[in-house]
N, C-alpha and C positions, 0 to 999 in steps of 0.2 A: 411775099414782101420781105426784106431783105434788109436789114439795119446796117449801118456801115457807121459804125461810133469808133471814133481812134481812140484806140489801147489809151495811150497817157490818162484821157476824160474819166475810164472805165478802171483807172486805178486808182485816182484822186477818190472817183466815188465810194469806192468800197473800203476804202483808209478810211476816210471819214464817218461812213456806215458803221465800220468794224470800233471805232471810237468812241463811237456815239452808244453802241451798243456795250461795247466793254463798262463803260462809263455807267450805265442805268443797270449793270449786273451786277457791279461794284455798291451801287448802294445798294439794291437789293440785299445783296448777300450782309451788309453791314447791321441792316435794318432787322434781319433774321436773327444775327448772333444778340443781339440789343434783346429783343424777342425771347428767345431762347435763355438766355443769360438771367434773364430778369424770373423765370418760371422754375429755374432751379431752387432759387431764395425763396421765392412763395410755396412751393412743395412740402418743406421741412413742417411735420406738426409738431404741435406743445410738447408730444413727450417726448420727437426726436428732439426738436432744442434744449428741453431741457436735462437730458444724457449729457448735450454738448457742452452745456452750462454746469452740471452737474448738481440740479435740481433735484437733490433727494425727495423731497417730499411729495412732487408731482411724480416722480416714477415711484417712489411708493404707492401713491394712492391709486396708479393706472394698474399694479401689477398686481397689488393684494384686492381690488376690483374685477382682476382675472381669475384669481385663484380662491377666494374669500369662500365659494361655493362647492368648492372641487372633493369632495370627500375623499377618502384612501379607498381604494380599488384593490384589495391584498390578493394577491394568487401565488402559487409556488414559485413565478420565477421572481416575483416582488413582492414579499410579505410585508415591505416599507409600506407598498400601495400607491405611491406618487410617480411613479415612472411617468403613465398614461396621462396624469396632471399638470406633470412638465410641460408633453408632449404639445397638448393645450395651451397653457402659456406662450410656449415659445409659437406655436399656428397665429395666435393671436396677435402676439408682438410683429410675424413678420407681415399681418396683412397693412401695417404701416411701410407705406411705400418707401420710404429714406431710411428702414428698419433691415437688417440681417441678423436674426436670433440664431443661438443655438447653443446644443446642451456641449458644457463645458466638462462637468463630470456628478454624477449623480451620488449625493448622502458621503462625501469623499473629505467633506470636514467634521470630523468627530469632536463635536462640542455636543449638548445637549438643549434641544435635539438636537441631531446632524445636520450638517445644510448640504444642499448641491450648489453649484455654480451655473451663472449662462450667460455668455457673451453678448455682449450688443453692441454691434456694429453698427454706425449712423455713416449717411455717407450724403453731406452737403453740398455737392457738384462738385466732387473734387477731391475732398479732403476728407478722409476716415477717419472719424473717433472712436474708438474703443474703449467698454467700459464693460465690467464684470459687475451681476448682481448676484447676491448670496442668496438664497433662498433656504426658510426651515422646513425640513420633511419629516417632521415628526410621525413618529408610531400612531398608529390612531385617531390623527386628527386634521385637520385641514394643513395645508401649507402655507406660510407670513414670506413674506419681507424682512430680511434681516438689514441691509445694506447694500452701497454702492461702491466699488474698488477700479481703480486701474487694473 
């Protein structure tokens, strides 16, 4: 059996198909980004927002919570003993997912005790904030929270 539809019919059809369809892909795709858009803002936790806000006190209390426990580890190549405790820290900070830690420079501010530094990167769908935490590595004894710097 053999159809015999004239061209003209079987092009108005598939314009209008193709319309109809473009049209329902069009929202789709709209309804996705709305979707998507909306799951970047609910992502951020307390202690990325408040990097972004530059909440001392909550990234205080999150980081001396990570380190509060961490004794000195001293070997020859780190008689400090906090390398490893860094290492720690910053594992810890990056298992926050809007988090990218990392060691900036180790006991390289000579105040007493020494502090290191580590980077925290937040990254809010888009926009990276950057903010440095000082941290004490004292000889002997646990590592604090000293502060939060650009």
């Amino acid at each position: 059996m053999e159809f015999n539809v004239p061209l003209k019919i079987l092009k108005q059809l598939g314009s209008s198909v193709n319309k109809k369809t473009m049209r329902k892909h069009f929202y789709s795709l709209i309804l996705l980004l709305v979707i998507f858009s909306s799951c970047q803002i609910d992502r951020l936790s307390k202690f990325c927002e408040a990097v972004i806000i530059e909440d001392v006190q909550i990234v205080q209390e999150r980081v001396n919570d990570i380190i509060q426990d961490l004794e000195p580890i001293e070997t020859i190549e780190d008689p400090r003993g906090h390398l490893l405790n860094l290492d720690v820290l910053i594992s810890e900070l990056n298992l926050d997912l809007c988090m990218s830690a990392s060691l900036l420079c180790y006991a390289c501010i000579e105040t007493l005790p020494e502090q290191s530094e580590v980077v925290l990167r937040v990254d809010d769908g888009g926009f990276i904030t950057e903010k440095i935490i000082d941290v004490a590595t004292p000889i002997g004894t646990p590592m604090f929270f000293v502060g939060m710097h650009d």
